[in-house]
C-alpha positions in Angstrom: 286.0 134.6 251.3 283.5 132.1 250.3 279.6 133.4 250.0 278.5 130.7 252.6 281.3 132.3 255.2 280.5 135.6 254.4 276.5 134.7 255.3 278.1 133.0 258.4 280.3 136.3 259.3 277.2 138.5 259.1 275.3 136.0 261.6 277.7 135.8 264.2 278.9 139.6 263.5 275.2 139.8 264.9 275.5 138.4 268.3 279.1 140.2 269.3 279.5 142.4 271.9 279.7 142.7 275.7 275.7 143.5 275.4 274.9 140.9 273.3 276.8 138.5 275.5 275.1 139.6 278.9 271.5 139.6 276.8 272.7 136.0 276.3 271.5 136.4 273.0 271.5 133.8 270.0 270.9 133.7 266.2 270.3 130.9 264.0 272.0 129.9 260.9 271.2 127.0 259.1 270.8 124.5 261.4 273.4 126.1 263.7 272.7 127.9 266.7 275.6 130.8 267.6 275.7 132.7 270.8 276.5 135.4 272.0 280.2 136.2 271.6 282.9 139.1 272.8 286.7 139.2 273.6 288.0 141.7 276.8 288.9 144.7 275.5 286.8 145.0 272.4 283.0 145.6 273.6 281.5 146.0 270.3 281.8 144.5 266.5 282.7 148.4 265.8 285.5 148.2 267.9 286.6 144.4 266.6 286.5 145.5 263.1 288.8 148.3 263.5 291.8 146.1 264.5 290.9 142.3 262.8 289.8 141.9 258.9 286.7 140.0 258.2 288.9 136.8 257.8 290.5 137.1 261.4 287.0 137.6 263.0 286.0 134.6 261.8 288.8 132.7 262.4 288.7 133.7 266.1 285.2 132.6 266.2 285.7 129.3 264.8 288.7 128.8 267.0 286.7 129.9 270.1 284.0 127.0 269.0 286.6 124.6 268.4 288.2 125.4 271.7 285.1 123.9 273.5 285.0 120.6 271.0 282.7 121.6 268.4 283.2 120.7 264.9 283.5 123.1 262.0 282.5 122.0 258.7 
């Protein structure tokens, strides 16, 4: 993985979780604003990262943004 996605993993590793999603919470990288993210079934990153690799986490994000029309460069 790429040091840029790796900084980008950490950010929006950050703003997972069931909390974080009701919080509504965001975090900045770059010029990009993420918010706050979760999938049913796995309420915390702890939880995410014992079934999905670093890789798969960050591909479901990107999907999930890509979902709703938003460009990933």
């Amino acid at each position: 993985m790429s040091e840029k996605n790796e900084k980008r993993l950490k950010a929006i590793k950050t703003i997972y979780g069931e909390e974080a999603y009701h919080k509504g919470e965001k975090i900045t990288y770059g010029t990009t604003v993420y918010v706050a993210w979760w999938i049913l079934g796995y309420n915390t990153i702890e939880e995410l990262e014992a079934k999905y690799t670093d890789e798969q986490i960050l591909e479901m994000h990107d999907e999930r943004l890509r979902s709703q029309g938003i460009k990933i460069s």
